[in-house]
VONURO-829533 format. One line per 4 residues: number of its first residue (from 1); their letters; for each residue x, y, z of C-alpha. Coordinates in pm, 1 decimal, always signed. Layout:
BEGIN
NUM = A = X/Y/Z; ...
***
This chain:
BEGIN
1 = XXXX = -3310.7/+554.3/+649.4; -3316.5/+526.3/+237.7; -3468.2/+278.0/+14.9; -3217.1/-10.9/-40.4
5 = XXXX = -3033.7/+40.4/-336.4; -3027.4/-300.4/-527.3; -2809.9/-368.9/-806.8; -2445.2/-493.8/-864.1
9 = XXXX = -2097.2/-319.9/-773.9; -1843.5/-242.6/-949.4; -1503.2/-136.2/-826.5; -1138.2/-30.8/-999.4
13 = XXXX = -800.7/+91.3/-888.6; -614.4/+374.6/-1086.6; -283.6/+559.0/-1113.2; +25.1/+472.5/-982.3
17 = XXXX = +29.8/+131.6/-748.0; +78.5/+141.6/-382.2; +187.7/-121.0/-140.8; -129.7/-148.6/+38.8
21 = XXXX = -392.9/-16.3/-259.3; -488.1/-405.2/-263.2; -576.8/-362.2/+137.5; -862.6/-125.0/+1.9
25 = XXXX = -1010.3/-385.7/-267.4; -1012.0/-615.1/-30.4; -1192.0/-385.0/+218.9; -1471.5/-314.7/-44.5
29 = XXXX = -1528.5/-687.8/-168.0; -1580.9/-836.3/+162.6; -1774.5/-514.0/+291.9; -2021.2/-553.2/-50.6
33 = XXXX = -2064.3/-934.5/+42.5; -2209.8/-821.2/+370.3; -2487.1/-656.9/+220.2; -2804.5/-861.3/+75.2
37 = XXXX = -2843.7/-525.3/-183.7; -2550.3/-558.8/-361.4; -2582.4/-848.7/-584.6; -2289.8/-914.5/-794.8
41 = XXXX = -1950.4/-788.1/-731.1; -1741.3/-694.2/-1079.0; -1370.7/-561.7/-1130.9; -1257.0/-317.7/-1399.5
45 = XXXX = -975.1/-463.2/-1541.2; -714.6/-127.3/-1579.7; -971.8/+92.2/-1446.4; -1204.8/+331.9/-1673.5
49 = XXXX = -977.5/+217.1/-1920.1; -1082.2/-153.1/-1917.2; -1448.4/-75.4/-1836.2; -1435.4/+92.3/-2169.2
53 = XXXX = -1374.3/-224.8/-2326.5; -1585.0/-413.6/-2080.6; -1314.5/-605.3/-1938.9; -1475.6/-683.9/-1633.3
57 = XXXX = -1453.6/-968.2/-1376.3; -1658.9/-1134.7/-1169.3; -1529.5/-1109.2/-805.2; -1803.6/-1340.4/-622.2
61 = XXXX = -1605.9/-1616.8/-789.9; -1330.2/-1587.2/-660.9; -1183.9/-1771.5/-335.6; -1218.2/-1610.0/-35.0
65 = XXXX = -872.5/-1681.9/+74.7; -731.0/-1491.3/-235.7; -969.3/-1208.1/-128.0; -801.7/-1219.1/+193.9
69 = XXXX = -481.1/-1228.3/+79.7; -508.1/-902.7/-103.9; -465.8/-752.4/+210.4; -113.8/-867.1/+262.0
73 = XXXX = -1.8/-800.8/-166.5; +166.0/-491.2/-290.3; +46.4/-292.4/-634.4; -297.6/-323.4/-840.8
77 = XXXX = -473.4/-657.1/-842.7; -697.0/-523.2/-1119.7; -451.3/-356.4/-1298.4; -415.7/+8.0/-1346.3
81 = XXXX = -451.6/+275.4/-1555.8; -347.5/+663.7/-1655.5; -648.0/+710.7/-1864.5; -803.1/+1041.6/-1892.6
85 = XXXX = -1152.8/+1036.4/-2004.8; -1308.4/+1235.4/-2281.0; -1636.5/+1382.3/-2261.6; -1793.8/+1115.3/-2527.3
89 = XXXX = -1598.3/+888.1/-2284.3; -1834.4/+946.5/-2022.3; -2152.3/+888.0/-2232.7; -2020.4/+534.0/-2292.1
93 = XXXX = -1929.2/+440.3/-1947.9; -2259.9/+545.7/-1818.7; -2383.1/+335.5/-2097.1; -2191.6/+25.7/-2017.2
97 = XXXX = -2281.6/+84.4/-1616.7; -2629.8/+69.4/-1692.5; -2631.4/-231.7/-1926.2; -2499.1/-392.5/-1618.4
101 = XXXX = -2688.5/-267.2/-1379.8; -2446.9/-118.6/-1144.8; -2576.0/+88.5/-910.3; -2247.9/+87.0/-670.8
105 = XXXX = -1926.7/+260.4/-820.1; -1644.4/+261.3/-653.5; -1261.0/+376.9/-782.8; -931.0/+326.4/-560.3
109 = XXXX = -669.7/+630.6/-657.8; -580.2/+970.0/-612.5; -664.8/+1366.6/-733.1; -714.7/+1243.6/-1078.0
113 = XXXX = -966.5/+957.7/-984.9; -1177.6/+1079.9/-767.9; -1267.2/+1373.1/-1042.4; -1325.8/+1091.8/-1318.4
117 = XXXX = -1548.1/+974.3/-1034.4; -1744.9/+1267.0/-978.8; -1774.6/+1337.7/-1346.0; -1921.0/+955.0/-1340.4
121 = XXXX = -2153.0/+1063.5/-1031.8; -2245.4/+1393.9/-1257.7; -2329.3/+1238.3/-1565.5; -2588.7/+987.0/-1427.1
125 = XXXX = -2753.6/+1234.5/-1238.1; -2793.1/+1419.6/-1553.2; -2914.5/+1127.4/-1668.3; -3148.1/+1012.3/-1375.1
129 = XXXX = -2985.4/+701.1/-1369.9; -2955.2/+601.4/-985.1; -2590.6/+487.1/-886.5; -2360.0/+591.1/-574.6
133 = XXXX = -2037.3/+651.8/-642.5; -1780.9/+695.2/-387.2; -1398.5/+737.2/-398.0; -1150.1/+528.4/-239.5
137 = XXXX = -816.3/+728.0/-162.0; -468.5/+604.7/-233.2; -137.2/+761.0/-310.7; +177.4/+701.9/-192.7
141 = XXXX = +248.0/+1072.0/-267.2; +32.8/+1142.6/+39.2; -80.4/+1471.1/-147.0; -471.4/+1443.3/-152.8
145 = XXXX = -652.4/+1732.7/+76.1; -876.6/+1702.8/+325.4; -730.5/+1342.4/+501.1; -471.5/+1363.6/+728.4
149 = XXXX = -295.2/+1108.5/+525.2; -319.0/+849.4/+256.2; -341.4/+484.1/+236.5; -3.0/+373.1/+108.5
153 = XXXX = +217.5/+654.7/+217.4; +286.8/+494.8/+598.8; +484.0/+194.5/+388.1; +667.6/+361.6/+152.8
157 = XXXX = +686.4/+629.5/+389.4; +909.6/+267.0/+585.0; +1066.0/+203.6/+307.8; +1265.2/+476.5/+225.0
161 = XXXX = +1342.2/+493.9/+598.6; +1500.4/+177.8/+536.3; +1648.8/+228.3/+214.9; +1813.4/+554.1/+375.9
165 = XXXX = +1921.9/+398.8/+682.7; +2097.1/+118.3/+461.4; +2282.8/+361.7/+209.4; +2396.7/+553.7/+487.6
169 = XXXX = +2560.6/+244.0/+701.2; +2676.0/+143.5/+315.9; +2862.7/+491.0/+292.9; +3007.9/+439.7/+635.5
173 = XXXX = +3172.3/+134.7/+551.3; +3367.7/+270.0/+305.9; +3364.6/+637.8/+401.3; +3722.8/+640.5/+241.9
177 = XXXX = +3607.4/+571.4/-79.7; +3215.9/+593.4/-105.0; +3237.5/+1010.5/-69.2; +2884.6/+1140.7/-135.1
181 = XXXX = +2548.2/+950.4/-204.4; +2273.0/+1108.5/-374.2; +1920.6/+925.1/-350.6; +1659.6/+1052.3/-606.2
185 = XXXX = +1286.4/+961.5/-428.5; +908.9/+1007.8/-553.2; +729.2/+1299.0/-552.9; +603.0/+1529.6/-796.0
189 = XXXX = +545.3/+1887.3/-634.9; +493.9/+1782.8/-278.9; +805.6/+1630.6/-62.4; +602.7/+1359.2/+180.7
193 = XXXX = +812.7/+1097.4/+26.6; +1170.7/+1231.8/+51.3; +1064.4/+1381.1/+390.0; +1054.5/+989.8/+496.7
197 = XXXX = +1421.4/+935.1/+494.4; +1465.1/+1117.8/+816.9; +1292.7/+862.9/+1006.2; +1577.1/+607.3/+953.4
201 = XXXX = +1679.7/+849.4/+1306.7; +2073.3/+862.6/+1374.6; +2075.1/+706.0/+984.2; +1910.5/+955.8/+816.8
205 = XXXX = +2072.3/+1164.5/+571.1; +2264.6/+1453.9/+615.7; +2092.6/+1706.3/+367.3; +1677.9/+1626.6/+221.6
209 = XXXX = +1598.8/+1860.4/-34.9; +1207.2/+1872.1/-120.2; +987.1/+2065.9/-379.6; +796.1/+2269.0/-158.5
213 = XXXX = +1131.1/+2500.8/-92.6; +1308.2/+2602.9/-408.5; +1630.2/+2484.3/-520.8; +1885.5/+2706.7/-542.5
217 = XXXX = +2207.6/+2549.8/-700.7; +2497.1/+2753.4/-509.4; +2324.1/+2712.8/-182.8; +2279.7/+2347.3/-239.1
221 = XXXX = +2677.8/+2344.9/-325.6; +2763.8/+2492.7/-20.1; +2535.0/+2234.1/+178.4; +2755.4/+1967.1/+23.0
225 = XXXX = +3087.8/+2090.2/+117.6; +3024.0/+2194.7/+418.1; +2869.4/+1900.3/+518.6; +3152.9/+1683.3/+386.2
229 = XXXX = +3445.4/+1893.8/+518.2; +3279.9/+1849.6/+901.7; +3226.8/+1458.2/+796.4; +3391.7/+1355.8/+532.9
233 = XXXX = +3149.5/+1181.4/+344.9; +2762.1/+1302.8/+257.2; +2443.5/+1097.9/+194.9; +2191.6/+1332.6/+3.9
237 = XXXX = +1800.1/+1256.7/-19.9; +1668.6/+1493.4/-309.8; +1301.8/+1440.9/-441.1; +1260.3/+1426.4/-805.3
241 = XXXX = +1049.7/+1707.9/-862.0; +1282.5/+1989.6/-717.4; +1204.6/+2311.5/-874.9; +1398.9/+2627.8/-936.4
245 = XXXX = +1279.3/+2944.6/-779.2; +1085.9/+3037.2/-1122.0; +922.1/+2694.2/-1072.9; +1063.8/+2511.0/-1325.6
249 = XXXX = +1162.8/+2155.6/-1273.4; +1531.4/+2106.0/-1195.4; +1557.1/+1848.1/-1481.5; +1380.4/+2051.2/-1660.9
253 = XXXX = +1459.8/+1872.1/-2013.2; +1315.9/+1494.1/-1836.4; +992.9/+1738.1/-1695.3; +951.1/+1883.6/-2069.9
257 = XXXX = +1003.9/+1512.5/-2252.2; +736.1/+1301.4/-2024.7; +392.7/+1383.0/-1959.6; +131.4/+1125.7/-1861.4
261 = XXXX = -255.5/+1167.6/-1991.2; -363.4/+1466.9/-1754.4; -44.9/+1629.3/-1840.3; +171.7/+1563.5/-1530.3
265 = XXXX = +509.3/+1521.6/-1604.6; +679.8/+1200.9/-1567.5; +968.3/+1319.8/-1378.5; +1309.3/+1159.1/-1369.5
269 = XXXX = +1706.6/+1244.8/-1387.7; +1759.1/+1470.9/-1098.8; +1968.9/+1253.7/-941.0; +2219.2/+1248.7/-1214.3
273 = XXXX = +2163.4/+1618.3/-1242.9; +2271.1/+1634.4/-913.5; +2584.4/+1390.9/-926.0; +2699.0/+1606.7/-1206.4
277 = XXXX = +2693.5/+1922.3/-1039.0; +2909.9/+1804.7/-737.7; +3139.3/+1629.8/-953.8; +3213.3/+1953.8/-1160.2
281 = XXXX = +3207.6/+2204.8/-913.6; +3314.1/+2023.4/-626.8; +3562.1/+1772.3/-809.9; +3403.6/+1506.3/-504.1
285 = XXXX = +3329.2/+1151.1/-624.7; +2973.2/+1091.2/-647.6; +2713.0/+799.8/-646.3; +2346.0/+803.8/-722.0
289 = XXXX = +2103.2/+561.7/-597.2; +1771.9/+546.9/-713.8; +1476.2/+322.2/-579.6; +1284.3/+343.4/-841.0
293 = XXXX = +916.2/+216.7/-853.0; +1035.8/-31.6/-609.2; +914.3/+241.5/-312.5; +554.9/+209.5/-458.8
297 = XXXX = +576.5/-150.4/-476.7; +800.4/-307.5/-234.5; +577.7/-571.5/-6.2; +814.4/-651.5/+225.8
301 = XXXX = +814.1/-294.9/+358.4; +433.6/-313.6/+416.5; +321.8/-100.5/+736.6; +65.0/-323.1/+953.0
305 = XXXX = -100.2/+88.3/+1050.6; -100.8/+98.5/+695.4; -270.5/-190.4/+552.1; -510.8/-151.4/+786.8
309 = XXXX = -629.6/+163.2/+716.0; -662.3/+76.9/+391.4; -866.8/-184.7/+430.5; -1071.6/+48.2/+649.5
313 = XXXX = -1126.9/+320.0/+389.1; -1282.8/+34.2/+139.3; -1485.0/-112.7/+426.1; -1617.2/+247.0/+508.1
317 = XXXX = -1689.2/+341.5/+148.2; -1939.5/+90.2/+118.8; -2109.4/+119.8/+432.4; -2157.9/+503.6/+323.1
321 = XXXX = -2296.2/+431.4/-27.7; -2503.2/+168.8/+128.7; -2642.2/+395.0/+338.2; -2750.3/+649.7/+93.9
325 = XXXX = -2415.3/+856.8/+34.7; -2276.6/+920.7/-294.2; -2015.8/+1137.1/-478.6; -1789.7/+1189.9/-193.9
329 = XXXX = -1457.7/+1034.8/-110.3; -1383.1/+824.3/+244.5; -1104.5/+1049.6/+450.0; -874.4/+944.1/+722.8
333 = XXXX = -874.5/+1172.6/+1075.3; -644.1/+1133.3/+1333.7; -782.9/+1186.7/+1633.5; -596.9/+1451.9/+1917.1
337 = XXXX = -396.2/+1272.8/+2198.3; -58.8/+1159.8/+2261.8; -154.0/+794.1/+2132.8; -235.1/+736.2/+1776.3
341 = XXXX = -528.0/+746.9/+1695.8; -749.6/+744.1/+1302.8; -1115.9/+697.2/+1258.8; -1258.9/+788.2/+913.2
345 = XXXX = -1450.2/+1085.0/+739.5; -1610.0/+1174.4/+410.3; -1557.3/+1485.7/+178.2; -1670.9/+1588.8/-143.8
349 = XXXX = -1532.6/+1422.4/-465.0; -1484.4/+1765.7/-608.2; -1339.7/+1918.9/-362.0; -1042.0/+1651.5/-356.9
353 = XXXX = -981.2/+1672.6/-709.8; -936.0/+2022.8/-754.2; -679.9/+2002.0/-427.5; -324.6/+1941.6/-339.3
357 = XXXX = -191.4/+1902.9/-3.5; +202.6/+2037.2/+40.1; +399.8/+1983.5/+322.0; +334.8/+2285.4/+568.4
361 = XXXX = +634.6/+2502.0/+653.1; +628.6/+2428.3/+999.6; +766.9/+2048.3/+865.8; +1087.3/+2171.7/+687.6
365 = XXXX = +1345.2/+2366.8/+847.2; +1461.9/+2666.6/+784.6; +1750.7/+2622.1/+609.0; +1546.0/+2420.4/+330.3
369 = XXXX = +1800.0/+2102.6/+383.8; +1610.8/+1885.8/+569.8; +1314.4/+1835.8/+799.6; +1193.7/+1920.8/+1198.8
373 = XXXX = +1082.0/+1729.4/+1490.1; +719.7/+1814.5/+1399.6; +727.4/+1581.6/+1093.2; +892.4/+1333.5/+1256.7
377 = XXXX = +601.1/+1283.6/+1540.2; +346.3/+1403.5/+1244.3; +492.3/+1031.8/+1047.1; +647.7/+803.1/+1259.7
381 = XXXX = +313.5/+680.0/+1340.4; +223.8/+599.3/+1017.3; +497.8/+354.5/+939.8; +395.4/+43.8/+1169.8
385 = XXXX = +644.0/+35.8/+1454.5; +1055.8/+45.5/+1486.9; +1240.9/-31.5/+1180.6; +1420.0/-370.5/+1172.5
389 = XXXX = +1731.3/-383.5/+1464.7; +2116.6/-380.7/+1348.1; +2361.9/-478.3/+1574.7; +2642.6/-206.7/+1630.6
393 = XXXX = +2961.1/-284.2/+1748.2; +3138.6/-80.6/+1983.2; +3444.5/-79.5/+1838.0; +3697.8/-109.7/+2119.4
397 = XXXX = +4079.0/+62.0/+2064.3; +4326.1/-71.0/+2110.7; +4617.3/+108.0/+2238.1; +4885.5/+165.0/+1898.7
401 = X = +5206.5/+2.6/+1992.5
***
C-alpha cells in the first residue's frame, strides 16, 4: 500500500462540452471529499487556460446539493477551453501547482487533454515534484482508444436518434412538398455521431454517409435518386467531416478557413454543400437541417447509462490516484454477455493521446450509405432505454365513392 499522498486537488474540464462531462466533476468532488488526504478541492476556471491565470475556485464551499446536481446539467461547469500549451507554458503551471500545493491533478476531456496531462505528469517528475495526475475521458465524438466508449457519446448518441426520428416523421407529413432532408451531424474524421441516427429504428434515415468511407460525389447522386424514385422523398444524415478519396475535406474551403489551437479544423458547411449538389444535378428541392452544438449540449436528451458512467469514471480516477496511480487515464470495458454490462479500466495517458478510434468496417455497410446490425447492438445500449413513444395512426380507407 503507498504512503498517503497529502495535499489539495485540483480538477478542470477541456474541449468541446458534453451532456454528461458535469456527471464526471461531480464524480471526482464527492470521491476527493471521501478521502482525509486530499485537503482542499480547487477548480480551474477554463481549464489550463484559467490555471494560467490562477483563476481557481474553491469547491469545498460549495453546497452539496449543487454538487449533486451537476450530475443531472449538460456542458462545462468550470468552463472550457481549446488551449494548447507551450513548452514555457508548462514551466509555469508546474509553478502555480506547487505554490498551491496540489498534489492531485485531474483534467476531464479528450485526445488533446489527456497529452497536456501527461506532459503535466512529465514535467514534475522531471522536476521531483510529487503529484498524480490522472485523466478523465469525455467526448461526445466517442473517438478516444483503448475504452469501449466515451462518457457523453450514449446522449448525444439519443439525441440525434431523436432529432432523426423527428425530421423524418416531419418529411412524411408533407412528403408532397418536403422532398429531400439533409442533416449535417458532429464528427471530425470518425462517424460515431452520424452513425446514431439509425437508432431512431423504422425512423432512421434512408442514406448515413460517414468519414471513415470516402465520399464519392456521383455515387452519392445516384444514392439520392434512387432512393427518392422508390420513395419519393429522402432524409439524408451526412457527418461534417466527409472526405474525398484523396482525403480532403468535402468542404474543403470551411476545413482550410477554421482551425482550432492544435490545428484541427473547425469543420462546417457540408450540409449546404450537399443541398447544392442535389439541387443542381438533380433539380430536387432540398432542405438542410443542422443541430448544431445543440447535440453536445442538449440536457433533455441526457442518457441515465450515460450519466452514470460518467460519474463513475471521476469516482474511479480518484480512487486510482489515491491509491498510488498516476499518469494514466480511467477507461470504460464492457463486459461479454448478452446483458449490458461496463466496469472500468486504466491506460496510459500517452498512449490515448497519440490514438484515434474509427468506426471498424464491420459497422458500416458495404455500400458506404449507411450502417449494420452490429452497430446497432454495439450502441443501443449506450443511449438509456427506448426513445420517447409516438402514437401512429392506422389510417383506415375508406372506400372512394
Amino acid at each position: 500500500m503507498p504512503e498517503k499522498l497529502r495535499g489539495n486537488l485540483l480538477v478542470g474540464q477541456s474541449g468541446g462540452p458534453s451532456p454528461v462531462v458535469n456527471a464526471s466533476l461531480c464524480g471526482v468532488i464527492e470521491e476527493a471529499m471521501r478521502h482525509e488526504e486530499i485537503e482542499g478541492i480547487y477548480g480551474a476556471r477554463n481549464g489550463i487556460q484559467g490555471l494560467l491565470m490562477e483563476h481557481l475556485v474553491d469547491l469545498r464551499r460549495e453546497n452539496p446539493s449543487t454538487i449533486d446536481g451537476l450530475r443531472r446539467t449538460p456542458t462545462m461547469a468550470l468552463g472550457s477551453c481549446r488551449y494548447k500549451a507551450a513548452e514555457e507554458d508548462y514551466e509555469r503551471l508546474l509553478d502555480i501547482l506547487s505554490r498551491y500545493d496540489i498534489r492531485y491533478f485531474f483534467y476531464i476531456g479528450g485526445n488533446d487533454s489527456m497529452h497536456t496531462t501527461h506532459e503535466i505528469g512529465r514535467m514534475a517528475r522531471e522536476r521531483g515534484y510529487e503529484m498524480r495526475v490522472m485523466g478523465v475521458p469525455k467526448t461526445i465524438d466517442n473517438d478516444l482508444a483503448f475504452t469501449d466508449h466515451t462518457p457523453g457519446y450514449g446522449s448525444t448518441a439519443r439525441f440525434e436518434a431523436i432529432a432523426a426520428r423527428d425530421v423524418v416523421m416531419d418529411t412524411l407529413s408533407l412528403q408532397y412538398t418536403e422532398v429531400i432532408k439533409v442533416i449535417e451531424t458532429m464528427g471530425r474524421n470518425s462517424g460515431w455521431v452520424t452513425a446514431a441516427t439509425a437508432l431512431a429504428g423504422e425512423y432512421a434515415p434512408d442514406l448515413i454517409y460517414l468519414p471513415e468511407k470516402p465520399f464519392v460525389v456521383e455515387k452519392f447522386l445516384q444514392d439520392v435518386e434512387t432512393a427518392y424514385r422508390e420513395k419519393g422523398w429522402v432524409v439524408i444524415a451526412a457527418c461534417e467531416g466527409l472526405k474525398k478519396a484523396d482525403g480532403k475535406y468535402l468542404a474543403a474551403f470551411q476545413a482550410e478557413m477554421n482551425v482550432d489551437a492544435f490545428g484541427h479544423p473547425e469543420l462546417g458547411g457540408l450540409g449546404q454543400h450537399l443541398v447544392d449538389l442535389i439541387v443542381q444535378n438533380l433539380r430536387l428541392k432540398t432542405r438542410l437541417d443542422k443541430p448544431g452544438t445543440m447535440q453536445r449540449s442538449s440536457g433533455i436528451c441526457i442518457s441515465p447509462v450515460d450519466a452514470e458512467e460518467a460519474y463513475l469514471v471521476g469516482k474511479k480516477a480518484v480512487e486510482a490516484a489515491v491509491g498510488g496511480t498516476t499518469d494514466k487515464t480511467v477507461t470504460l470495458v464492457r463486459e461479454p454477455g448478452e446483458e449490458y454490462r461496463c466496469t472500468t479500466g486504466v491506460v496510459e495517458l500517452e498512449k490515448v493521446a497519440n490514438a484515434e478510434k474509427l468506426m471498424p468496417g464491420e459497422f458500416v455497410n458495404q455500400e458506404g450509405n449507411g450502417v449494420t446490425s452490429a452497430f446497432i447492438e454495439y450502441a443501443l445500449p449506450l443511449i438509456g432505454g427506448p426513445l420517447p413513444e409516438y402514437a401512429k395512426l392506422e389510417n383506415f380507407p375508406i372506400e372512394k365513392r
